[in-house]
N, C-alpha and C positions, 0 to 999 in steps of 0.2 A: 910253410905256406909257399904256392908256386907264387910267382911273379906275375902280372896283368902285361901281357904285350898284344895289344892290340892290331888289326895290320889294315889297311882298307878295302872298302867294299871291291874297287877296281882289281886287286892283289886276288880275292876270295872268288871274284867271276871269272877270270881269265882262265879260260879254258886250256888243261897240260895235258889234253891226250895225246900221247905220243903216237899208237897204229891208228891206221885208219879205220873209218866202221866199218861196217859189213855193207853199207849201201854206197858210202866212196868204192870199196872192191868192186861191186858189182854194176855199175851205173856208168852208161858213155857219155862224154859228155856233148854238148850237140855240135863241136866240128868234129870229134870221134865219130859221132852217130851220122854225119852227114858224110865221111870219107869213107864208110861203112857202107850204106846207101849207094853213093859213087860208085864202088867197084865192086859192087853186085847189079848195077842196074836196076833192082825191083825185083826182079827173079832166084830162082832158090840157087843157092853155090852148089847143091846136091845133084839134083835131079832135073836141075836146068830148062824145068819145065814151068811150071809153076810159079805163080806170085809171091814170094818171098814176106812174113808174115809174121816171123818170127826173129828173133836173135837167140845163138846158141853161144855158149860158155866155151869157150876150145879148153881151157884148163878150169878146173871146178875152184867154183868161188872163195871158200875157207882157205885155199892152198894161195893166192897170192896175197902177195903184201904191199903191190902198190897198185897204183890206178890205172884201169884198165886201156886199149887203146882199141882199133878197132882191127888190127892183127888178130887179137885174142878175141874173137868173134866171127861166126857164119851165119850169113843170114838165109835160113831157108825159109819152107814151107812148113806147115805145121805137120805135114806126116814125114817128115825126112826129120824134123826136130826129134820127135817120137823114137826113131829108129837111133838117131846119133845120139839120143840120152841112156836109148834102153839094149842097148847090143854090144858088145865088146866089137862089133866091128865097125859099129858106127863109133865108137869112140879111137877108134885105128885110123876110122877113115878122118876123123876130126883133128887127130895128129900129125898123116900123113898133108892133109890139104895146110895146115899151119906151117911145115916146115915147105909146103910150096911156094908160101906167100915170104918167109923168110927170102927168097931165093930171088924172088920178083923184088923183091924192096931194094 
């Protein structure tokens, strides 16, 4: 017969997830979102034309493991979003402008 070892409620709710979820990965938080904001001005980081209207992933969301900042993000327009999710060169060009912002920091 096992043994009855009881433990407390407080012990059984404590939350031991160790990675973050997938919406920690992916969510700025709002002085990320506002130093983000900041240094785009409102306008697209692309095509410098445009209302900026969107936020783009510079590394794709599954692939990091901690919280995002607002480096790892461009804020365009929603057709320059389009082109840097769906074109091998808009994701060059989302590489290239990340190691810009390294350079600047």
């Amino acid at each position: 017969m096992l043994p009855f070892n009881p433990y407390p409620k407080s012990v059984q709710l404590y939350n031991n997830r160790q990675k973050l979820t997938r919406r920690q990965r992916s969510e700025l938080t709002p002085k990320e979102d506002k130093r983000l904001k900041d240094r785009s001005g409102g306008i697209c980081e692309k095509c410098k034309r445009l209302r900026a209207v969107e936020r783009a992933h510079i590394e794709r969301r599954w692939k990091s493991e901690r919280r995002p900042t607002a480096e790892d993000f461009v804020h365009l327009c929603k057709g320059c979003h389009i082109y840097c999710d769906g074109s091998a060169e808009g994701r060059k060009w989302l590489w290239e402008f990340q190691s810009s912002l390294v350079g600047r920091v």
